[in-house]
Phi, psi and omega in degrees: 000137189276130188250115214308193179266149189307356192241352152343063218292121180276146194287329189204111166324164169277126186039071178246151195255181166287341199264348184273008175257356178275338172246022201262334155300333197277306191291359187247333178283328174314300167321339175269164211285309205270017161308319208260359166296293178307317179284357166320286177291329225260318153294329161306259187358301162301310156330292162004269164297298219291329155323280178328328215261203196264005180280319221325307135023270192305333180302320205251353178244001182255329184300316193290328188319144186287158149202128195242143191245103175247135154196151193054012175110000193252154183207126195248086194269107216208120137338126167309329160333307182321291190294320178289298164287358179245336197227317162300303200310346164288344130321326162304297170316294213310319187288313162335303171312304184309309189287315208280334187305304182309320191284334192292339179273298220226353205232213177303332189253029167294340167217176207288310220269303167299329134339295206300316176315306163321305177253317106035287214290306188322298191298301180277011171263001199253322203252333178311273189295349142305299200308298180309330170291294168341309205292325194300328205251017213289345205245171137082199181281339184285341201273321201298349184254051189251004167264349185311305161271029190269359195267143155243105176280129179317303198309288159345280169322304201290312172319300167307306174339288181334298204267016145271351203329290193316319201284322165264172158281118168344294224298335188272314177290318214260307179315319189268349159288329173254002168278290189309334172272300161312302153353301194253055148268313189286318175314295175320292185310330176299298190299314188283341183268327201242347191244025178282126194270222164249106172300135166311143157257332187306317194254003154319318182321275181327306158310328150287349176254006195242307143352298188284346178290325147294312154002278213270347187273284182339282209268031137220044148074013158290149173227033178284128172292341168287339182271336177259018156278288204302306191328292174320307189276353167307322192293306181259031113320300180311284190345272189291339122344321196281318181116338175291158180290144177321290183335326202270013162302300179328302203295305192318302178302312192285327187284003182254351200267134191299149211222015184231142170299136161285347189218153215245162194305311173303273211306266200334311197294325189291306188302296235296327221260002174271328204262004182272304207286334173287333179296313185274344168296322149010312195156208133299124195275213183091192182264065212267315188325317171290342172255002165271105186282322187297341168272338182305303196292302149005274196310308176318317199264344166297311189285314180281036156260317174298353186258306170300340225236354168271120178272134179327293190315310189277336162258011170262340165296278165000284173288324154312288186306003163242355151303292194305317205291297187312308182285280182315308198259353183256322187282338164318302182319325194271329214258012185235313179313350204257083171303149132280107248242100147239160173333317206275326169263351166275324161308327164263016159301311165276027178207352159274156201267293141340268196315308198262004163263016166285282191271005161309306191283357173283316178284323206247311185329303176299294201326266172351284191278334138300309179267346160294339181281318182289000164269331189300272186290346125330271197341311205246038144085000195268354191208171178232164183282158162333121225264120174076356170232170192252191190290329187310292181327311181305318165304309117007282176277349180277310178315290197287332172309350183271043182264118171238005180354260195255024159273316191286311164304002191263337206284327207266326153318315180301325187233013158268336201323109205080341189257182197268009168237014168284354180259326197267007170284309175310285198302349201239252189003298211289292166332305189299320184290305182306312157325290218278329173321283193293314192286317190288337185267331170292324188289314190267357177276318172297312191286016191268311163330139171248155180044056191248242203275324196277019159257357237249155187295340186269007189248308208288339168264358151258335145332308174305306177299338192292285170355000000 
């Protein structure tokens, strides 16, 4: 029988089941960077229309629906709007936090030199667009919205980076990856320190005692995932309560969680490979496990070695971060996004005060304030530009950080909440993000071309100059 050819593309991996072949698209799209940007927008969108449309109604009685948390006689009766910015989104945070630890351990900001570019681009992506928002806004109820353009969204940002990859340098995904995690380190401290209610001090404590208690579990070296759940969620119960935003429990918790293995690579690789020879002695290999107690006992003790020898921290980012990506952040998107939309009112985006200090500090403020700080700091020898890339590019990745999505919409619920300027905040957002889409996706597509501008004597003596 003739036999196909080697090149021949096969229908089913080895010992892939049918249903791992039915999900096996979903998982290669999960794995890619800028899924989760996409699905983002796709959820903008949908927010959208179903405002507009004639469901809009339902949109607006499904946000407003009760859902009440009862135990012990006590009971926290909240609009799903609530739960969903307050209680999903503390997830958000929690994974934020976890990624800002790692990188500070182990990653991009672990030393001064890798930091400074990154964090340089933070501080002037952060104070450029308040400022521009500030001259518009000084007074009043209007002035409480001057952190709404200091936000990046990450998801975004990375996402567009992504489907540029041929085009760029990596060096450019990772800059723009630890600008947007400094970004929102700055953000949090922004909501606790200026968005803030009338503080507890009594249940402020408490939430400080329940903290050190996590600390104090860490560093003696429990690694039970139940005490740092119930822990965790008394900490954001205190949190919101104390009159502080919930949310910055998440960052608070994630800064607790061990970032060290319990059991070090030599102890694994020794364990692994006495409990791989008990395994093949066992018995019959093939699919023997379910009838086999001694490969059941093995198997067992292989996955828990594999448990020790993973730090908590990285594997609860791991397992979190496509919830979060998938989940969290698109139903935030659905559940905030929804403008309602007419002329009258996008015509009044340039001409309200709000809107249009929004969408100035978001388009032209990131603009502005990232990239003179990162020239700043090139300049004056404390930091180097991105490896491979050039300033145009850089310039570039400053334009699209004015994607400010879905932090500037959580900022901007926080500090319009009740007034009458919150939709047209939204609205200023949405506009802003989009400009910022298009102009940072045209810059890095153009600066991706060789021997356009970054071939050019101005682009290559400031190369020089960075240097």
């Amino acid at each position: 029988m003739k036999q196909p050819p080697s090149s021949f593309p096969r229908l089913f991996q080895a010992g892939e089941s049918f249903g791992e072949l039915l999900l096996r698209p979903v998982r290669t799209f999960v794995s890619l960077q800028f899924s989760g940007g996409l699905v983002i927008l796709v959820m903008t969108a949908l927010a959208l229309y179903w405002a507009n449309s004639s469901f809009g109604t339902l949109y607006e009685r499904l946000l407003h629906t009760h859902f009440s948390i009862a135990a012990y006689g006590h009971a926290l009766d909240k609009p799903l709007h609530f739960w969903i910015n307050e209680g999903l989104m503390t997830l958000f945070f929690f994974v934020v936090g976890l990624e800002i630890k790692r990188e500070v351990l182990i990653g991009e900001l672990a030393s001064f030199k890798q930091a400074a570019l990154p964090a340089a681009a933070a501080v002037g992506g952060m104070l450029a667009p308040a400022a521009f928002y500030y001259l518009l806004n000084p007074v009043g109820i209007p002035a409480r919205g001057w952190a709404i353009p200091m936000a990046t969204d990450i998801a975004f940002a990375i996402g567009v980076l992504t489907l540029l990859k041929g085009r760029v340098p990596r060096s450019l995904l990772v800059f723009v990856s630890a600008l947007a995690i400094a970004d929102d380190l700055g953000a949090v401290l922004v909501i606790a320190v200026f968005y803030t209610s009338q503080i507890s001090v009594f249940d402020l404590q408490v939430a400080g005692g329940l903290l050190f208690a996590l600390v104090a579990i860490n560093l003696l070296g429990y690694r039970y995932r139940f005490l740092y759940v119930v822990l965790g969620c008394l900490v954001w119960l205190e949190v919101y309560l104390s009159g502080v935003h919930s949310t910055v429990a998440g960052i608070l918790v994630a800064l607790t969680i061990p970032a060290r293995s319990k059991c070090n690579t030599d102890e694994f690789l020794r364990s692994a490979r006495v409990l791989l020879d008990r395994f093949e002695c066992a018995g019959e290999c093939g699919y023997s496990v379910h009838t086999n107690r001694d490969h059941q006992e093995a198997v067992r003790r292989i996955e828990s070695m594999c448990q020790a020898v993973e730090p908590p921290l990285l594997r609860i980012e791991r397992l979190l971060s496509p919830w979060v990506v998938f989940g969290v952040v698109p139903l935030f998107a659905l559940a905030n996004a929804g403008v309602h939309v007419d002329l009258h009112a996008v015509e009044g985006v340039f001409t309200s005060s709000v809107p249009l200090g929004i969408f100035l500090g978001l388009v032209f403020g990131k603009q502005v304030g990232i990239f003179c700080a990162s020239w700043l700091a090139a300049r004056s020898g404390i930091a180097l530009l991105p490896t491979g890339a050039s300033w145009l590019q850089l310039y570039g990745c400053s334009a699209l950080c004015g994607i400010g999505f879905t932090m500037s919409i959580f900022i901007a619920d926080l500090a319009f909440a009740g007034t009458g300027f919150l939709y047209s905040a939204k609205l200023g957002i949405l506009l802003a993000s989009l400009t910022s889409l298009v102009f940072g996706l045209a810059l890095l597509f153009w600066g991706g071309r060789p021997l356009l501008l970054r071939g050019t004597a101005l682009d290559q003596a400031m190369q020089v100059d960075a240097r």
